[in-house]
C-alpha angles and dihedrals in degrees: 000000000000146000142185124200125186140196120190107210119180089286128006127027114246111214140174130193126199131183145172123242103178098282094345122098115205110191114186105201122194154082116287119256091023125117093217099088123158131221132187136157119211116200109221105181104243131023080248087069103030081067098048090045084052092044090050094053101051087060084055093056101035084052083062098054096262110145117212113246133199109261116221121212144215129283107273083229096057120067082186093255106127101182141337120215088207077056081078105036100094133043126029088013113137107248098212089054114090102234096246084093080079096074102043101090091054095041082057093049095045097051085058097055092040081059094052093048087246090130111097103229107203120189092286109133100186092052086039081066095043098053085051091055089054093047090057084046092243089131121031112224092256097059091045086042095063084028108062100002096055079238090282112118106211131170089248083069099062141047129263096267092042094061086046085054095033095052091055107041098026110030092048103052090254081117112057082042098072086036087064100041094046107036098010108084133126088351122125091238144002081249095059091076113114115238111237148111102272087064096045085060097050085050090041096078093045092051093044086052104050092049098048084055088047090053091048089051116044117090095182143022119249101211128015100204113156 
């Protein structure tokens, strides 16, 4: 079960999102549009509860003006996992490479949307400073990416619009296959690229033009998740 209520202020939309997990109760706080989303999972005890505690929420919110809203949800074809570095770790992985060169496609990619405020901060301090780090260049992403993701890319991670983005040019290949084509030549594997800030500003423009086309195109949003 889950529900999403609103409340348009002058300038930015409040929401809230609430939904049942068995007997688990996960609540997203924030404004639309905004990077600082909050997450948080309440245990209840039993699915029974969960659905009262949720029930009971959305009058608390309804007595403050909020209007339920319908959620939409994600693509049947997407579980929000973008990408896994592990995912890369075995087969045709080069042996003589360390397998931190699994992670080097998603760090350049992530740099890029860190720049365009598509990250979804948090309230993370400690990732708050390490995103900076990456912005003065004092960290690469895929450092950042093995450091503070685990390595692992999920919707949580991104804005609403990033994920919109995100679903169209990296979930579906179109991607890695500008990484190849840009960085990927005459080298052994797409491994094999270094990971280093030359090659993050040869990627930049491509990156920058595909999403300014993909801005100009869409009509709708696919998915309105936070």
């Amino acid at each position: 079960m889950k529900i999403r209520l609103e409340k348009k202020n002058r300038i930015l939309t409040d929401f809230i999102q609430i939904e049942t997990d068995g007997h688990l109760l996960k609540i997203r706080t924030g404004k639309k549009g905004e990077t600082n989303i909050l997450n948080s999972t309440k245990h209840c005890g039993t699915s029974e509860k969960a659905i009262i505690e949720l029930n009971l929420i959305k009058q608390e919110y309804i007595d403050n003006k909020y209007i339920e809203v319908n959620p939409k949800t994600k693509p049947t074809d997407f579980n929000g996992v973008y990408d896994k570095a592990k995912w890369h770790f075995g087969g045709d992985f080069p042996k003589e490479l360390s397998n931190f060169q699994g992670y080097v496609h998603t760090g350049y990619y992530l740099v890029w949307i860190i720049e365009k405020g598509l990250f979804n901060l948090g309230t993370d301090e400690s990732i708050i400073k390490e995103i900076d780090k990456v912005k003065k260049r004092k960290i690469t992403g895929a450092e950042f990416f093995e450091k503070n993701l685990d390595g692992v890319l999920l919707d949580k991670d991104l804005t609403e619009k990033g994920n919109e983005f995100s679903y169209e040019y990296y979930e579906k290949g179109k991607f890695l296959n500008d990484y190849s084509e840009v960085l990927g030549k005459n080298l052994p594997t797409l491994y094999h690229i270094k990971d280093d800030w030359d090659n993050y500003d040869k990627l930049k423009p491509i990156l920058e033009k595909r999403f300014n086309n993909w801005e100009k195109s869409r009509k709708r949003k696919w998915w309105m998740f936070n």
